[in-house]
PALUMKE-377772 format. One line per 10 residues: for each residue x, y, z of N, C-alpha, C, O, CB. Coordinates in nm, 2 decimals, decimal comma. Atoms other than C-alpha are relative to their C-alpha. Glycine has a CB too. Example, Ala and Ser with C-alpha at 12.3 -4.5 7.8 and 13.67 -1.06 7.14 Angstrom:
BEGIN
0,09 -0,12 0,00 1,23 -0,45 0,78 0,09 0,12 0,00 0,19 0,12 0,07 -0,10 0,00 0,12  -0,09 -0,11 0,00 1,37 -0,11 0,71 -0,08 0,11 0,08 -0,03 0,22 0,09 0,04 0,05 -0,14 $
END
This chain:
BEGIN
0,08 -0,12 0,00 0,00 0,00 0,00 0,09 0,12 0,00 0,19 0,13 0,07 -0,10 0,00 0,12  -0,08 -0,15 0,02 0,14 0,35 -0,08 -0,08 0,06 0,06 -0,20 0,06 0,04 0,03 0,07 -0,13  0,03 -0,12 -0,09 0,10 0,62 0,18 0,11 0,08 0,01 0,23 0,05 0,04 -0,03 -0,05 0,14  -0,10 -0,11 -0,02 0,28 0,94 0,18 -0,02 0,04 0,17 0,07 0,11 0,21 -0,04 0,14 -0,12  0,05 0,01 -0,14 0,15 0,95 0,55 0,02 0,19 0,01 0,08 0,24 -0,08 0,11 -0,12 0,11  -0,05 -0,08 -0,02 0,16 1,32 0,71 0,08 0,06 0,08 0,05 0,16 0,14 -0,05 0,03 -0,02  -0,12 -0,05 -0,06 0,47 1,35 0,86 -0,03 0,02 0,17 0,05 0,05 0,25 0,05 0,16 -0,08  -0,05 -0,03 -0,16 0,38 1,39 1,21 0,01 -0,11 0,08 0,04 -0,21 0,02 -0,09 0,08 0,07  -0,05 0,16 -0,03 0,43 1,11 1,47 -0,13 -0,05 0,03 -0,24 0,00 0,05 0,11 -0,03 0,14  0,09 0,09 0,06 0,27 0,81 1,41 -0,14 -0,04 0,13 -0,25 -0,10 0,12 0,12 -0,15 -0,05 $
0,12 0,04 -0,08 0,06 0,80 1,75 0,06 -0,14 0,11 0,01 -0,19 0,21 -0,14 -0,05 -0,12  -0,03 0,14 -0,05 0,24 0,51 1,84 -0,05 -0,14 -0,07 -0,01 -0,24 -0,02 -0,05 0,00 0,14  0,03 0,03 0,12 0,08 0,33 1,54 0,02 -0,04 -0,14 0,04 0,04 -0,23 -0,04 0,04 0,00  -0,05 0,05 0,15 0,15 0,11 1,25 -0,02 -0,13 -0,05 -0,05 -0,21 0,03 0,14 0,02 -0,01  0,05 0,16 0,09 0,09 -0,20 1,02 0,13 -0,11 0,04 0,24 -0,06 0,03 0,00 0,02 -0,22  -0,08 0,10 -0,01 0,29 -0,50 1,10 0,05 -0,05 -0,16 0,04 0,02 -0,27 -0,09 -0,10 0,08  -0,05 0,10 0,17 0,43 -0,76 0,79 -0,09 -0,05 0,00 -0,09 -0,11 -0,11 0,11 -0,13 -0,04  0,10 0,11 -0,01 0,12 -0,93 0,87 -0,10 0,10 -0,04 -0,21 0,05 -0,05 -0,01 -0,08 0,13  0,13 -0,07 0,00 -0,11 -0,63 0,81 -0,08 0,04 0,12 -0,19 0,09 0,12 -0,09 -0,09 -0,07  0,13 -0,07 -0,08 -0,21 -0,56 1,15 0,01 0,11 0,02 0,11 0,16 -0,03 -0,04 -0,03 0,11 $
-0,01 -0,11 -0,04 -0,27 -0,26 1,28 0,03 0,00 0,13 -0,06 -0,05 0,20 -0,09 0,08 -0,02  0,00 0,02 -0,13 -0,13 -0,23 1,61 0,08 0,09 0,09 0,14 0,15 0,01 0,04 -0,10 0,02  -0,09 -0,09 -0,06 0,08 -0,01 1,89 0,10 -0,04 0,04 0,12 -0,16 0,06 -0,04 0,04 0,08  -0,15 0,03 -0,08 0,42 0,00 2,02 0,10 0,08 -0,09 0,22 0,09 -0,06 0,04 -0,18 0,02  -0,08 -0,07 0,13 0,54 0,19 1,69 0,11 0,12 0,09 0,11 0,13 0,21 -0,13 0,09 -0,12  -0,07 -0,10 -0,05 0,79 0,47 1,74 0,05 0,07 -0,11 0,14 0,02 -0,17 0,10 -0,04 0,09  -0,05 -0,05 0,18 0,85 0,72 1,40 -0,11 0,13 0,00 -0,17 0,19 0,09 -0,05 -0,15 -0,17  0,11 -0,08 0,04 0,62 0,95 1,21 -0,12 -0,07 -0,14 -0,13 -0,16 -0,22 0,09 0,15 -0,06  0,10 0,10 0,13 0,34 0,88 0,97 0,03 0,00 -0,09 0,06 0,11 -0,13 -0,13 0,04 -0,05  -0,03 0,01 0,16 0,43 0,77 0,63 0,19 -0,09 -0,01 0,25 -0,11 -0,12 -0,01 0,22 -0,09 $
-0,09 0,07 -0,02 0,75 0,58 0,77 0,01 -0,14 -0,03 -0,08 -0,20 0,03 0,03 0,01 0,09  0,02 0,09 0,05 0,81 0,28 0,62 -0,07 -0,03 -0,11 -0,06 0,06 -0,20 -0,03 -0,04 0,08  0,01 0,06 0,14 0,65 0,09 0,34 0,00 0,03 -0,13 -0,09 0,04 -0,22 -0,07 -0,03 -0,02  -0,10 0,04 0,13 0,90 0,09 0,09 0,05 -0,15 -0,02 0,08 -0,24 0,06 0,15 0,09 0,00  -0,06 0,13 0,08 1,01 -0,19 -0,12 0,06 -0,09 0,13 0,03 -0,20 0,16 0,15 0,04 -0,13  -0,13 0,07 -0,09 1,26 -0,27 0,16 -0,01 -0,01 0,13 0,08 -0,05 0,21 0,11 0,07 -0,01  0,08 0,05 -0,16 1,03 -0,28 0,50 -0,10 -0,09 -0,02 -0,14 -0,12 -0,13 -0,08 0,12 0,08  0,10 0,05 -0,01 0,79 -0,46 0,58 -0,10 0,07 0,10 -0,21 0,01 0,10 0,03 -0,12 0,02  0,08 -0,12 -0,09 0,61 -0,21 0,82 -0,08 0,13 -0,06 -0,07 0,17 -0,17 0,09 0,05 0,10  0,04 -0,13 0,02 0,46 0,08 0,80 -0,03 0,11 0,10 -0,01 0,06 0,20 -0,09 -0,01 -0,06 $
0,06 -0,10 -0,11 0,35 0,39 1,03 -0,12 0,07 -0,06 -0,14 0,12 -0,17 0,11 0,11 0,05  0,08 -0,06 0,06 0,05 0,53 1,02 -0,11 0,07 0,14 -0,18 0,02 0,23 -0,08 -0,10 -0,12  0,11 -0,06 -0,15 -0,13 0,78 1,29 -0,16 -0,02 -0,03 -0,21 -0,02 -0,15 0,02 0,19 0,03  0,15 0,05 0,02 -0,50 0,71 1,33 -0,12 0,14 -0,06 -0,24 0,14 -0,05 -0,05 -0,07 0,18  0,08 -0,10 0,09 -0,64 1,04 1,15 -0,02 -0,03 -0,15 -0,12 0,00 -0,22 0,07 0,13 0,02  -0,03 0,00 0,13 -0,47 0,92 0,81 -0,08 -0,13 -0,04 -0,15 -0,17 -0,13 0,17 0,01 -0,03  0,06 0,15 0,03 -0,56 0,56 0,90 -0,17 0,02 -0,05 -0,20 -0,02 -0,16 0,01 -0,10 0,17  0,13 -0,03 0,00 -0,95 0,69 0,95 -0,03 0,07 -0,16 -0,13 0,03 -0,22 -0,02 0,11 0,13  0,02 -0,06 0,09 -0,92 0,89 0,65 0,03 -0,13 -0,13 -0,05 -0,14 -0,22 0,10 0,14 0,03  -0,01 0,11 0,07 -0,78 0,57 0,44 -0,12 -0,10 -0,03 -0,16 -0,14 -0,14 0,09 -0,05 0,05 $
0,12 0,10 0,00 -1,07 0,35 0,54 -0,08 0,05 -0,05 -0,12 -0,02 -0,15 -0,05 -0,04 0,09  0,09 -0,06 0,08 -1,31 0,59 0,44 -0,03 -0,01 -0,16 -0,13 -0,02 -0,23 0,03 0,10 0,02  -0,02 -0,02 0,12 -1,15 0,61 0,12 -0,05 -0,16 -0,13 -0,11 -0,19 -0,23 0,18 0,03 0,01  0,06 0,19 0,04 -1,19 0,21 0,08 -0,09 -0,07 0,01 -0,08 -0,18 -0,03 0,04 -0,10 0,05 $
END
């Protein structure tokens, strides 16, 4: 999934390799998933705003 995320911190929030969504993160939103992670960050405004989208 491509997310430019917006830069602020992630909430403590982010996708696992497995797809979940879960806490313990430490970063800003939009960290991670590139080619070469398997994670991602994502704060729960962008997350909210994603689902919507889907």
């Amino acid at each position: 999934m491509t997310h430019a995320g917006c830069g602020n911190h992630c909430g403590g929030y982010g996708y696992n390799s497995s797809g979940k969504y879960s806490s313990g993160w430490s970063g800003n939103c939009g960290d991670g998933g590139r080619p070469n992670a398997a994670w991602y960050l994502m704060c729960g405004a962008c997350r909210a705003k994603h689902l919507k989208q889907t």
